[in-house]
C-alpha positions as CSV (number, residue, x, y, z in Angstrom):
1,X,-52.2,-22.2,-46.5
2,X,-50.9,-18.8,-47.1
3,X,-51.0,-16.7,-44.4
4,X,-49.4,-13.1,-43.6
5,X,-45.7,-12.7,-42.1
6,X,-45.1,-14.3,-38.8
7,X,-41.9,-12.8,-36.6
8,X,-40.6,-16.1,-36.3
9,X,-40.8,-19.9,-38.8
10,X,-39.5,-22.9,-37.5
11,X,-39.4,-25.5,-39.6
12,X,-39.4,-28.8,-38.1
13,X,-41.1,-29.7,-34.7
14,X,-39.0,-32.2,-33.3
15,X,-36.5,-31.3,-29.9
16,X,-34.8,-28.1,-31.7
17,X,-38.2,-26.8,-33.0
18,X,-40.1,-27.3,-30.2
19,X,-37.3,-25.4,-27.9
20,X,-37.4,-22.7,-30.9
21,X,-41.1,-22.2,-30.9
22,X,-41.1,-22.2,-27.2
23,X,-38.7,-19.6,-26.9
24,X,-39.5,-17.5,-29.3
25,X,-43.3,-17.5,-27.6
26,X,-41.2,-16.7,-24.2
27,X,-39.6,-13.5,-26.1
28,X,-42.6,-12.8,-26.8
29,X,-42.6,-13.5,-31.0
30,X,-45.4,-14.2,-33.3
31,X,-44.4,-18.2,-34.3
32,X,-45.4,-20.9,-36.6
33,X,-44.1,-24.1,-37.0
34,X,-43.9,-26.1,-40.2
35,X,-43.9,-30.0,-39.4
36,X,-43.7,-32.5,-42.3
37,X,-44.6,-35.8,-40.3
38,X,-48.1,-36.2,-38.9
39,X,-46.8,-36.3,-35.9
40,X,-44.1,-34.1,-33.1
41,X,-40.9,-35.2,-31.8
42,X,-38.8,-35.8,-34.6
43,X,-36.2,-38.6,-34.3
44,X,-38.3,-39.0,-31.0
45,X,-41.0,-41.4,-31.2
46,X,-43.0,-43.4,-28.5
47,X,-44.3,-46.8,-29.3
48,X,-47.2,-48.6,-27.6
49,X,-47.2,-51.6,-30.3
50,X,-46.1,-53.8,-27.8
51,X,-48.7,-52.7,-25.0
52,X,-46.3,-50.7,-22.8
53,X,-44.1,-47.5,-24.1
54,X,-40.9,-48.3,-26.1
55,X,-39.4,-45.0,-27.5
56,X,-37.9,-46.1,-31.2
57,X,-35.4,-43.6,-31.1
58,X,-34.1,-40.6,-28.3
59,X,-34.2,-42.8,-25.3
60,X,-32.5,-41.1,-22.7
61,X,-31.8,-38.2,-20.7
62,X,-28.5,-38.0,-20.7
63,X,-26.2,-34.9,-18.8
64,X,-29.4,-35.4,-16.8
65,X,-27.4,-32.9,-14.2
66,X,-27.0,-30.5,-16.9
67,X,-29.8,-31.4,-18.9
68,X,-32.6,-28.9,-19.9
69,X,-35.6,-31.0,-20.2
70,X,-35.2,-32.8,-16.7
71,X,-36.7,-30.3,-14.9
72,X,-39.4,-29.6,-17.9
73,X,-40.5,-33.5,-17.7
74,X,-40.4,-32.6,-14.0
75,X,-42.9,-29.8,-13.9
76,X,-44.7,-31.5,-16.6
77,X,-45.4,-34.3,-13.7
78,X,-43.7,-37.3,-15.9
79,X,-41.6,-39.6,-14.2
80,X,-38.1,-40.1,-14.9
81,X,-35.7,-43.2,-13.7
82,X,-32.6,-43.4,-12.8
83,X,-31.5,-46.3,-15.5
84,X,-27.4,-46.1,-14.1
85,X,-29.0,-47.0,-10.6
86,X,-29.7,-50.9,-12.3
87,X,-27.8,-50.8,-15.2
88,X,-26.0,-54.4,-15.3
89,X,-24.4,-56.5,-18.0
90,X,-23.5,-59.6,-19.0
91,X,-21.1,-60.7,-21.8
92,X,-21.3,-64.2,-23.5
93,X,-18.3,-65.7,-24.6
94,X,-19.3,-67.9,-27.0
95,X,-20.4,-71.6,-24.8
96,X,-21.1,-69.6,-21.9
97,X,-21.4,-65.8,-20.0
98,X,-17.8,-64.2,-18.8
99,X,-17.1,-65.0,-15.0
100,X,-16.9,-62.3,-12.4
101,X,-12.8,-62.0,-13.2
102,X,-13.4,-61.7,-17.0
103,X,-16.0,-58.8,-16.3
104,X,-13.3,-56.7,-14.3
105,X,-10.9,-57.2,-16.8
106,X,-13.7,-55.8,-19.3
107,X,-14.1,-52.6,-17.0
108,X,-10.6,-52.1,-16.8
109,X,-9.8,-52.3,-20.7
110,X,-12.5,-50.3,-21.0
111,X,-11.2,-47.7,-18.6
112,X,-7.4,-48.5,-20.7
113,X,-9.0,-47.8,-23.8
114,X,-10.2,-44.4,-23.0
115,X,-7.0,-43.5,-21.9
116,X,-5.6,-44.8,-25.2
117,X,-7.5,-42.4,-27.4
118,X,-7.1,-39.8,-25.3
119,X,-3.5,-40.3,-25.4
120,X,-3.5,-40.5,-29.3
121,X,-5.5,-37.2,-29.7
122,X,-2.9,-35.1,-27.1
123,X,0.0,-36.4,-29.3
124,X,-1.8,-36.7,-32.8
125,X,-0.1,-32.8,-32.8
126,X,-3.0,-31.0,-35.5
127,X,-3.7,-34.4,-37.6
128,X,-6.8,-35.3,-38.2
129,X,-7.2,-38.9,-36.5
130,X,-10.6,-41.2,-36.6
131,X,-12.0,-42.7,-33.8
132,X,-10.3,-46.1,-35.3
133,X,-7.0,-44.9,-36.0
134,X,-6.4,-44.0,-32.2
135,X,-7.8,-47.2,-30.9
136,X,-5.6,-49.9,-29.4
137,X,-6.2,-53.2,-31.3
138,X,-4.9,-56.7,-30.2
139,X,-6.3,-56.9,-26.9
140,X,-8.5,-59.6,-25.7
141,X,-11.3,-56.7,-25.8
142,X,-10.2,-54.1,-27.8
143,X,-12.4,-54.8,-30.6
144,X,-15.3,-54.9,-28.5
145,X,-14.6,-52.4,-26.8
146,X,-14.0,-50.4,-30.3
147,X,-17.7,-51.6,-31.7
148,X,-19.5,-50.7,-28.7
149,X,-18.4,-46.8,-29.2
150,X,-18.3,-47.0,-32.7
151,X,-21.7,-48.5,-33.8
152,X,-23.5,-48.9,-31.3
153,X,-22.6,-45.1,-29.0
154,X,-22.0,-43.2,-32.3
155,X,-24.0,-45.6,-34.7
156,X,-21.2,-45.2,-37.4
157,X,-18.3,-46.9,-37.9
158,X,-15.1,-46.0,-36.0
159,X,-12.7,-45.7,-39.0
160,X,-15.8,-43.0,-39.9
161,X,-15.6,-40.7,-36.6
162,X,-13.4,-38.1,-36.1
163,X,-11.7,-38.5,-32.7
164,X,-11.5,-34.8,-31.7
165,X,-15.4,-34.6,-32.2
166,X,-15.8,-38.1,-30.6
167,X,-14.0,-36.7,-27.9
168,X,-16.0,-33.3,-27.7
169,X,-18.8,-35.4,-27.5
170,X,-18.7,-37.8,-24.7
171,X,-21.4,-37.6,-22.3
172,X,-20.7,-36.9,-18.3
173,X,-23.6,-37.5,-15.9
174,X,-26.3,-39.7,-15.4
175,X,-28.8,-41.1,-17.8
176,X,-32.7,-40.9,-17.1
177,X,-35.5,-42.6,-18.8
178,X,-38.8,-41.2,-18.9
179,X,-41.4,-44.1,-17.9
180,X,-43.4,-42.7,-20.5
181,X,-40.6,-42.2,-23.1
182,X,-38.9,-39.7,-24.8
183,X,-41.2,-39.2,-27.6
184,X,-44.0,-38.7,-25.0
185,X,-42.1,-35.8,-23.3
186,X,-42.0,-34.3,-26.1
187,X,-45.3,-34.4,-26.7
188,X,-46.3,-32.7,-23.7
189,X,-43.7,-29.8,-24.6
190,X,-45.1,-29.0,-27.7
191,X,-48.6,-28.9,-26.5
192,X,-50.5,-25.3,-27.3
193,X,-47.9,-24.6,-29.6
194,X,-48.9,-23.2,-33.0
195,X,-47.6,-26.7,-34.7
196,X,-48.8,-27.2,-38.8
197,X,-48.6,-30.9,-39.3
198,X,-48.5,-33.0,-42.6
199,X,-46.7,-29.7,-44.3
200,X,-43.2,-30.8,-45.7
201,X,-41.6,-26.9,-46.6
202,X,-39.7,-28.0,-50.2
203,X,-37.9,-24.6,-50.7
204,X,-36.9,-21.8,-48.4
205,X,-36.3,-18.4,-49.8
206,X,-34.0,-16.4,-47.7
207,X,-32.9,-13.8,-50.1
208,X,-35.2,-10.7,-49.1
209,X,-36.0,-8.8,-46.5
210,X,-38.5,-11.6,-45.2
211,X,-38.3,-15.4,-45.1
212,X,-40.7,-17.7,-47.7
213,X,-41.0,-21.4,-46.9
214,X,-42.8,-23.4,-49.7
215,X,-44.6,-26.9,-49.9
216,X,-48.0,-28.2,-50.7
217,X,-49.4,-26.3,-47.7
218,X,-48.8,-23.2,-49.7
219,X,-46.4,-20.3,-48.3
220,X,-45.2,-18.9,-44.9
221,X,-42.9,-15.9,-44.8
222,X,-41.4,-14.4,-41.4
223,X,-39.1,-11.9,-40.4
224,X,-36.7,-14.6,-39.7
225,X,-36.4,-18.6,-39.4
226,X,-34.8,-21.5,-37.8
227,X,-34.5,-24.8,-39.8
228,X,-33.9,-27.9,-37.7
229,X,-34.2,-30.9,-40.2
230,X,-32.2,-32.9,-40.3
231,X,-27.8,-33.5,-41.6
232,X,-29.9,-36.1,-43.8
233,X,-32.1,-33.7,-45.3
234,X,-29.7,-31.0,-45.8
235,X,-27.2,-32.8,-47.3
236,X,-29.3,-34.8,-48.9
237,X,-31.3,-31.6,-50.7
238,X,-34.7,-32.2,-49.0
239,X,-35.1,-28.1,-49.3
240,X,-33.9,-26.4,-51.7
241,X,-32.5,-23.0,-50.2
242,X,-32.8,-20.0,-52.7
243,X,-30.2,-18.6,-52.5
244,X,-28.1,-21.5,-51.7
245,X,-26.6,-21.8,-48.5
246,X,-22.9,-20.3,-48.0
247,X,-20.7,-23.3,-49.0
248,X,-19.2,-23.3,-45.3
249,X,-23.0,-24.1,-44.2
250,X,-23.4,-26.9,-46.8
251,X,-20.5,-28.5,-46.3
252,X,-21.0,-28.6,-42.3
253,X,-24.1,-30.7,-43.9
254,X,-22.2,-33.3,-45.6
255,X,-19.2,-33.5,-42.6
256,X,-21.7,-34.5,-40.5
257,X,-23.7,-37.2,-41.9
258,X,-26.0,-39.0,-39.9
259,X,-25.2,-42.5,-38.3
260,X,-27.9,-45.0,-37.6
261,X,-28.9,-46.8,-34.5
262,X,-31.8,-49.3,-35.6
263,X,-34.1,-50.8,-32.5
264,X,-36.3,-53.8,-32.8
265,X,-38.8,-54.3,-29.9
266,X,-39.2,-58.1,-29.5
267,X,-42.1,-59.4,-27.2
268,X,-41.7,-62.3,-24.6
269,X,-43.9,-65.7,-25.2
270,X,-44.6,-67.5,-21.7
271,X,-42.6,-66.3,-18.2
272,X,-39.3,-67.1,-19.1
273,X,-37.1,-64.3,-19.2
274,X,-34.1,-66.1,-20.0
275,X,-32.3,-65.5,-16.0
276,X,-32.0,-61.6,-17.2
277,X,-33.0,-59.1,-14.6
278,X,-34.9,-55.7,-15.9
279,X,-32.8,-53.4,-17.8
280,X,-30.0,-56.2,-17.3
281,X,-27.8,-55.9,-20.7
282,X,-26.9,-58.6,-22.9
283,X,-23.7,-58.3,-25.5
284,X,-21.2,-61.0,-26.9
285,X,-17.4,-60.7,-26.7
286,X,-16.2,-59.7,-30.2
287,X,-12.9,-60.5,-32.7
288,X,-12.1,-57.9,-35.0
289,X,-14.4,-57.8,-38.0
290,X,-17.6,-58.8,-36.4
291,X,-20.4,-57.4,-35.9
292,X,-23.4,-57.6,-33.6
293,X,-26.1,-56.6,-31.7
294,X,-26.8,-55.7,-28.0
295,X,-30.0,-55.9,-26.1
296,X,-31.7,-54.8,-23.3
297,X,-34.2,-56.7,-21.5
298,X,-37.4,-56.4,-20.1
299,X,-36.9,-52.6,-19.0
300,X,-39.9,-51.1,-16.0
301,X,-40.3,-54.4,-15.5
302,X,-42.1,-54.9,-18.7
303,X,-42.5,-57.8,-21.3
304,X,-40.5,-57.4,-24.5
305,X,-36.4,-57.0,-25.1
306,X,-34.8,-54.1,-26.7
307,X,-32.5,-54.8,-29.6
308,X,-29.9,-52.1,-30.9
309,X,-27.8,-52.6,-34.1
310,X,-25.6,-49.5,-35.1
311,X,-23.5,-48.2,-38.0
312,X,-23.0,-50.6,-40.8
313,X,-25.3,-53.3,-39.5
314,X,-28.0,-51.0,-39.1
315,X,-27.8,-50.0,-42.5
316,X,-27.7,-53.1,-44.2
317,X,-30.5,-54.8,-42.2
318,X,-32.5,-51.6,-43.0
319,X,-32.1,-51.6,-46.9
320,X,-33.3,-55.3,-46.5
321,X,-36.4,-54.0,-44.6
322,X,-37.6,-54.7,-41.1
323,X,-38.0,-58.6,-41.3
324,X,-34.3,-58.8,-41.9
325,X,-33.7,-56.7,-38.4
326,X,-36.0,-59.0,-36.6
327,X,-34.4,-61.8,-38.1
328,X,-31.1,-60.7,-36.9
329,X,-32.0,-60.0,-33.7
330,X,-33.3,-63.8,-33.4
331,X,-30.3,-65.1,-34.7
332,X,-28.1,-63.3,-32.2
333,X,-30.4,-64.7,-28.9
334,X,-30.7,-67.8,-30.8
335,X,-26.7,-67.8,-30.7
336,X,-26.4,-67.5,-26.9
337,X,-29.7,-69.2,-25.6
338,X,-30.4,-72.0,-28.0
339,X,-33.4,-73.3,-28.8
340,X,-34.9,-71.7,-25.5
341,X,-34.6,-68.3,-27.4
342,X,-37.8,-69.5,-29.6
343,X,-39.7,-70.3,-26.4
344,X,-39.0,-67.1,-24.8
345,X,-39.2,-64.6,-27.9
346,X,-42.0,-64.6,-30.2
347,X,-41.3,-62.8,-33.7
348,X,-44.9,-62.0,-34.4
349,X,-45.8,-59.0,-33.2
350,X,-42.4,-57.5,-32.8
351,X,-41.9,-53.6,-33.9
352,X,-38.7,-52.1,-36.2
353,X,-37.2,-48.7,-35.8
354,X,-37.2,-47.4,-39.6
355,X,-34.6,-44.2,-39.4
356,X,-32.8,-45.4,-42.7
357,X,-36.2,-45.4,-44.3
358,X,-37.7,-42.1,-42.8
359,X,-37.4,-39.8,-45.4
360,X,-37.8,-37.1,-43.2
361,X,-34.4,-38.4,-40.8
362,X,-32.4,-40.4,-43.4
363,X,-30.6,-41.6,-40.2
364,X,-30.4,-41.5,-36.3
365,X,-27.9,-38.9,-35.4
366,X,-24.7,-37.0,-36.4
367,X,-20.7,-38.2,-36.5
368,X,-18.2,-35.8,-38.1
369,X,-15.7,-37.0,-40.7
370,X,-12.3,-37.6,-39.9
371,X,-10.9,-33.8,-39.8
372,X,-14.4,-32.3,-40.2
373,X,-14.1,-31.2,-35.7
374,X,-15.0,-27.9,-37.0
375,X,-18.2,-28.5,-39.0
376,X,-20.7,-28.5,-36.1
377,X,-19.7,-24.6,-35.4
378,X,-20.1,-24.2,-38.9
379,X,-23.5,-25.8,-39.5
380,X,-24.9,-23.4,-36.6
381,X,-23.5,-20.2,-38.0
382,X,-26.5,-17.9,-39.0
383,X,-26.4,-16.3,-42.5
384,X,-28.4,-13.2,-44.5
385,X,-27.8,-10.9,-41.8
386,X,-29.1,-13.4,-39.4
387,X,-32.7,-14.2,-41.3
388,X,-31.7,-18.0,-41.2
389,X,-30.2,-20.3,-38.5
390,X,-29.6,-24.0,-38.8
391,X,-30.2,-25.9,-35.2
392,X,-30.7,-29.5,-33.9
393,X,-28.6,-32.2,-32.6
394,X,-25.8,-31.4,-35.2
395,X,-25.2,-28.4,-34.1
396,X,-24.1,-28.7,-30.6
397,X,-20.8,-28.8,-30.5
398,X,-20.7,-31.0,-26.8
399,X,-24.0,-32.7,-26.6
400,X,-24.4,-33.8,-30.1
401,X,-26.8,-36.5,-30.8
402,X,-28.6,-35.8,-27.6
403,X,-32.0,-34.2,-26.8
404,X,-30.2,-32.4,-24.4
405,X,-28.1,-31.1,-27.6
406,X,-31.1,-30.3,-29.7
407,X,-33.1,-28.4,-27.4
408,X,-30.4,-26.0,-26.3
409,X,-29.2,-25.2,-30.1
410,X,-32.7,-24.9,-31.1
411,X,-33.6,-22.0,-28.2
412,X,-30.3,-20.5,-28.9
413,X,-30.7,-20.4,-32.4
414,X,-34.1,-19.0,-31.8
415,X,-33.0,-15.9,-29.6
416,X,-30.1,-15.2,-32.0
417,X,-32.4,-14.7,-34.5
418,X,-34.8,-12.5,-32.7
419,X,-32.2,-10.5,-31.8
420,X,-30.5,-9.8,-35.3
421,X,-33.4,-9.0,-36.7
422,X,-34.7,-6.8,-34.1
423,X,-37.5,-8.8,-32.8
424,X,-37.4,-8.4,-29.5
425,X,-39.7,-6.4,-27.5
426,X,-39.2,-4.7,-24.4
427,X,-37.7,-6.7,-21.6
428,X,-38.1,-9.5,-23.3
429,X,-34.5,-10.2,-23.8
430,X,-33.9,-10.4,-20.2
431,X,-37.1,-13.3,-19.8
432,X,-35.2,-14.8,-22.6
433,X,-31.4,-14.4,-21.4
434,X,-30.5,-17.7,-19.9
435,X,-33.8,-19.5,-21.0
436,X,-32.3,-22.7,-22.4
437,X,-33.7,-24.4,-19.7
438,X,-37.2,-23.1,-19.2
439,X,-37.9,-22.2,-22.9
């Protein structure tokens, strides 16, 4: 493919690409989109190995109040749940599940250890402090309460997470699920958009007056471009930039590697469902040093459990391949239910997030390094006289890691660059003005 000079190149069509391409159509921009999977959505996927949906990675709506593609999904006609409405839990202690008092003590050391790192980070005066460093320790649940927003909310490890950005980060609101999953809203958005699939761009040229992406599909050049792979990629020199990015811009890139945040989809063998209601949560009670998984069962209703393993974990079970996460995921049931976890769960059939083995992700979603708060303004900062922005999850500096986070940096990024280049035609910057949640 070689084709003459668009206004606008996005490369990448997951959340942040689709937004870009969308808005850019809304200002009323020539667009093409550059996708290297077969597939849209990015690090959103949706599943139908195990005969229902299962999304493999984005999940949620979360912010749902504040959240950009809630009314899109809306108008779109998909249905979206309120999962906080049922969310329960239940926490085995190792011989048997906590009691009703050992559940409000959880809560209220949870509730304690928010105020604890909070506390640390008001008096931490300018030092850079990780997520682990401000977290209390010796308490009966600190260390669970330490693992569940370390690996499993941030998928890294908490001695790994800077606590200013941690903090930055945390999500107010409620938290939808589409019935037909993430990946399948995003589906929808991106239909009619001018989407090239299967083309990987493997060098960007942002020296001249025009844009030039590169791959086996041959050359695109535009006016402008927004790039919305991947911390993995970047960092990781997936596309080579000529001339290189600013070293600011590369080194947002490696401050903010991607986590991981591994699911495993296990289906149910015969009607027991092991006394869990649907979307009821199962974890274990943790000492220091150990690590687990948490589950979620039989959500709409439906037939299989949801495994998560994060940080760490996740990376070791994935460099050991998708039979190891499966395997682990048995062994944890088996450790609460017994024998009866055989009976209930089969392991044929069951399906593996692979995020550490995408090469297109190289990982689930960004944590800054300890002192690197700053990076995530850094990474979005447009350079040669605004030809080139970087957007996605990474580089929202509040809703990192979210959908909700993608999609707004990749419209912004989109209308920054039509304006710095002159691209915008007339009264299209007031359609545009405020379009983060319509583009």
């Amino acid at each position: 493919m070689s084709t003459g000079a668009v206004d606008l190149l996005v490369v990448g069509a997951g959340a942040a690409g689709i937004a870009a391409a969308r808005e850019a159509l809304l200002l009323g921009l020539s667009v093409r989109v550059l996708e290297a999977r077969g597939r849209v959505g990015g690090r959103a996927v949706t599943s139908h190995t195990l005969g229902a949906p299962m999304d493999l990675g984005a999940t949620w709506l979360h912010a749902a109040q504040s959240n950009p593609l809630v009314p899109l999904a809306e108008a779109a006609g998909l249905e979206l749940f309120d999962h906080d409405a049922v969310r329960s839990s239940r926490v085995w202690m190792g011989g048997r599940w906590a009691d009703g008092a050992e559940m409000a003590a959880y809560e209220r050391a949870e509730r304690e250890w928010g105020i604890a790192v909070r506390l640390a980070e008001a008096r931490a005066e300018g030092r850079a402090l990780s997520m682990a460093d401000a977290a209390p320790r010796g308490g009966f649940w600190d260390a669970t309460l330490t693992h569940w927003e370390g690996p499993v909310i941030a998928a890294t490890e908490a001695a790994e997470v800077d606590l200013e950005d941690y903090l930055s980060t945390l999500l107010n609101g409620s938290n939808l699920l589409p019935r037909e999953g993430c990946g399948h809203v995003l589906e929808r958005l991106a239909e009619g958009l001018p989407i090239v699939l299967g083309a990987p761009v493997e060098r960007i040229d942002w020296g001249g007056a025009r844009v030039r992406a590169e791959g086996a599909f041959g050359a695109v050049e535009a006016l402008g471009a927004v790039v919305t792979v991947s911390t993995g990629v970047l960092a990781g020199g997936g596309i080579v930039f000529s001339p290189a990015l600013p070293a600011e811009v590369e080194g947002a890139a490696h401050d903010l590697p991607l986590g991981l945040l591994e699911k495993v989809g296990l289906p149910a063998s015969g009607a027991d469902r092991l006394d869990s209601p649907a979307f009821g949560g199962i974890e274990r009670r943790l000492e220091e040093g150990e690590r687990a998984m948490t589950f979620v069962a039989w959500p709409f209703g439906r037939d299989h459990l949801e495994g998560f393993a994060g940080g760490a974990l996740a990376w070791d079970l994935s460099r050991e391949g998708e039979a190891a996460m499966t395997d682990f995921a048995l062994s944890e049931l088996r450790r609460i239910y017994g024998a009866r976890a055989d009976r209930a769960i089969q392991r044929e059939g069951a399906v593996v997030s692979s995020w550490g083995r995408d090469p297109w992700a190289r990982g689930s979603y960004s944590a800054a390094r300890p002192g690197r708060a700053g990076a995530r303004r850094l990474l979005s900062t447009s350079v040669g006289g605004g030809r080139l922005r970087l957007a996605g999850e990474a580089c929202h500096v509040s809703l990192a890691g979210t959908l909700a986070g993608a999609w707004l940096s990749g419209a912004e990024a989109a209308r920054e660059v039509a304006a710095s280049r002159g691209l915008l035609r007339a009264g299209a910057q007031a359609r545009g003005a405020g379009a983060g949640t319509s583009a």
